[in-house]
C-alpha positions as CSV (number, residue, x, y, z in Angstrom):
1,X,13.2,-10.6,42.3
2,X,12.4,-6.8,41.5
3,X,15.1,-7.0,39.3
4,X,14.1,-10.0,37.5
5,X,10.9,-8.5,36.8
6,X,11.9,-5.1,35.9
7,X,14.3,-6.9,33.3
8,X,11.1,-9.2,31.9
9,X,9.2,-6.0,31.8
10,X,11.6,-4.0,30.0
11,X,12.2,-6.9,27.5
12,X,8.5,-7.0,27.0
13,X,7.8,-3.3,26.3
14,X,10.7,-3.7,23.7
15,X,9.2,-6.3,21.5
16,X,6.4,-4.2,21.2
17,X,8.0,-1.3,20.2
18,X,10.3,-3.3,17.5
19,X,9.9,-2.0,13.9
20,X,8.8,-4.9,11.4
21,X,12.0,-6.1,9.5
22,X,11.3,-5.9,5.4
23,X,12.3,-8.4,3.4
24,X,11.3,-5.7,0.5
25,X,13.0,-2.8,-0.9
26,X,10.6,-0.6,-2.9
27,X,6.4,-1.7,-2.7
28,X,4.5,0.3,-5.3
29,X,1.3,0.2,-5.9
30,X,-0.8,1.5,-8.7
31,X,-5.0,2.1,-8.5
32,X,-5.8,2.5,-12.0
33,X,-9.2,4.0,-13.4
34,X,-12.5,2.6,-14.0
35,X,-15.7,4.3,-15.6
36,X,-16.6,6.1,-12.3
37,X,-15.3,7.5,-9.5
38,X,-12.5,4.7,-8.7
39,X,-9.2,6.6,-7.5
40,X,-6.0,7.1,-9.6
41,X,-3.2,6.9,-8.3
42,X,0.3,5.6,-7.8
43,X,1.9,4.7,-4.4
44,X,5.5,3.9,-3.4
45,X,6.8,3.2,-0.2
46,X,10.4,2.3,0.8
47,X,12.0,1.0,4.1
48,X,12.1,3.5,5.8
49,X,8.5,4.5,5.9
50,X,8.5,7.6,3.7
51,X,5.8,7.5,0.8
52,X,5.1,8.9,-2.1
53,X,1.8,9.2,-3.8
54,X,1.1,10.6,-7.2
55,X,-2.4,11.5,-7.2
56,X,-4.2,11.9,-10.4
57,X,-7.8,11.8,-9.7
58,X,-10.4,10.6,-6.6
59,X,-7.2,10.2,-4.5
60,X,-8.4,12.5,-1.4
61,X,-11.4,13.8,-3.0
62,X,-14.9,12.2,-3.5
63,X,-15.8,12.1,-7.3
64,X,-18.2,14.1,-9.1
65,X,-18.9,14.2,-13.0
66,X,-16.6,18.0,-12.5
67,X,-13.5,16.1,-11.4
68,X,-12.7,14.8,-14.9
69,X,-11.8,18.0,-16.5
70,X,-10.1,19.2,-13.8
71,X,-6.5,19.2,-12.9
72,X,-4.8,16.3,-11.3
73,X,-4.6,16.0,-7.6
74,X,-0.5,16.8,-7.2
75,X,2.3,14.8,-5.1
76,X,2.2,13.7,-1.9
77,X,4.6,12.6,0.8
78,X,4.2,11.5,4.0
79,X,6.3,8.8,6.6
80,X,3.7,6.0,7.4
81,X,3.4,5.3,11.1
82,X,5.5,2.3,12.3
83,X,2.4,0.4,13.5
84,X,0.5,0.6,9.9
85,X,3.9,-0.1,8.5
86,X,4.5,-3.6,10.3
87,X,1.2,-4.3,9.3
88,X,1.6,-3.5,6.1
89,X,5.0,-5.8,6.2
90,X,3.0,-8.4,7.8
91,X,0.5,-8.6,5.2
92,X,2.7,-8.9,2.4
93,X,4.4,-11.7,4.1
94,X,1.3,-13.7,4.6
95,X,1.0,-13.6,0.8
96,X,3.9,-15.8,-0.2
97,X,4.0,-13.2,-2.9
98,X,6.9,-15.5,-5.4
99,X,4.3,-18.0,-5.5
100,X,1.6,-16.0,-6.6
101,X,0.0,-15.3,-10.4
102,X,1.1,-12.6,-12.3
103,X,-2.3,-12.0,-12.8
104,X,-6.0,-12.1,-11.9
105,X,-8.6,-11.2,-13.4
106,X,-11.7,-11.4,-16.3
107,X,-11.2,-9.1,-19.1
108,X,-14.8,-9.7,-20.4
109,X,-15.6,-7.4,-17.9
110,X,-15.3,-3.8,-19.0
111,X,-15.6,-1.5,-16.2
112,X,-13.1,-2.7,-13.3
113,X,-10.5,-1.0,-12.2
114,X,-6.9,-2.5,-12.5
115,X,-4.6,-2.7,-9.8
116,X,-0.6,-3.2,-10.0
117,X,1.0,-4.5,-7.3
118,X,4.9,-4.4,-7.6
119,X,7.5,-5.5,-5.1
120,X,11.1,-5.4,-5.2
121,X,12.5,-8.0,-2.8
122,X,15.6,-7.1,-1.0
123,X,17.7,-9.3,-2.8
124,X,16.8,-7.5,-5.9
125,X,14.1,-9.8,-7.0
126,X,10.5,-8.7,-8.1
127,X,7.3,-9.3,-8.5
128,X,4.3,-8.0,-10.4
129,X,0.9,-8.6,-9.9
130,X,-1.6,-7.1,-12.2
131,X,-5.4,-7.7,-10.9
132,X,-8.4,-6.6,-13.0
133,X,-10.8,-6.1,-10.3
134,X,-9.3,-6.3,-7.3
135,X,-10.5,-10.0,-7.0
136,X,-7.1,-11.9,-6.8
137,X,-7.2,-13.3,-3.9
138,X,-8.5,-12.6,-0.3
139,X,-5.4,-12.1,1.0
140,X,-4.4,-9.9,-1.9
141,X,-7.6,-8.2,-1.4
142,X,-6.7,-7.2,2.1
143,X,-3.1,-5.9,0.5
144,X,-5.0,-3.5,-1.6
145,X,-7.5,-2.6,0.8
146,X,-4.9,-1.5,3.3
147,X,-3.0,0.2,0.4
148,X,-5.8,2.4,-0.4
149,X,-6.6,2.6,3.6
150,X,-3.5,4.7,4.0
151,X,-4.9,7.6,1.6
152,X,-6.9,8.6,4.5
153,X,-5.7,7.2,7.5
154,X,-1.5,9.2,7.1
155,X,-1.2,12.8,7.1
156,X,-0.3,13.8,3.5
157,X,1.8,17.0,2.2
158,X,1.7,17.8,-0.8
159,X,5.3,18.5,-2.8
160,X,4.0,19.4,-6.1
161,X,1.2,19.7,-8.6
């Protein structure tokens, strides 16, 4: 009986600990600017967790009117922890992301920011999204909000400026 239990146990605890499998090869994602302080940037991330960011403005920093003279941000690199990476997996599967529009938005709006949303599906597939304002869809809206979460919530090195 010990034995039996020590088994269920050790199956258990493995579950837990297994890594989210991707049916996704490369997710990028691009925050593009608005007319304030919205970040700019550009962020990939591949299967095995490592990311890239290329910063250009508002990324890490808070904005002030200063910022838009100054020199962009730099590169970034970090390998996103495996829990916010099967989260992030999870989300995008929720999506149904084929079946989605290539894009959301109202251009008679002008000061939105844009953002691209660009998978490449493990069997070499794709998909682009392009969504002025962020207002897609709630589910895409949690996508993007966890995107831009991981600016603050991964420690960052930066590789160049």
């Amino acid at each position: 009986m010990k034995y039996i239990v020590f088994l269920l146990s050790l199956v258990f605890l493995a579950s837990c600990a297994t890594p989210a499998t991707s049916n996704y090869s490369k997710i990028e994602y691009n925050a593009e600017a608005c007319f304030g302080f919205c970040p700019i940037f550009k962020i990939t991330i591949n299967p095995d967790r490592t990311a890239v960011i290329d910063a250009e403005r508002f990324t890490f920093t808070d904005g002030s009117k200063d910022d838009f003279s100054g020199p962009r941000e730099g590169i970034f690199k970090t390998t996103i922890k495996q829990a916010d990476y099967n989260k992030l997996i999870s989300l995008l599967d929720e999506l149904n992301l084929k079946n989605l529009n290539s894009y959301y938005g109202n251009k008679n709006i002008s000061d939105l920011p844009t953002a691209h949303l660009r998978i490449t599906f493990t069997d070499g597939s794709t998909k682009h999204i392009e969504d002025y304002g962020k207002g897609g869809t709630e589910k895409l809206d949690e996508v993007y909000t966890f995107i831009e979460e991981l600016r603050k919530t991964q420690t960052w090195t930066r590789v160049a400026k």
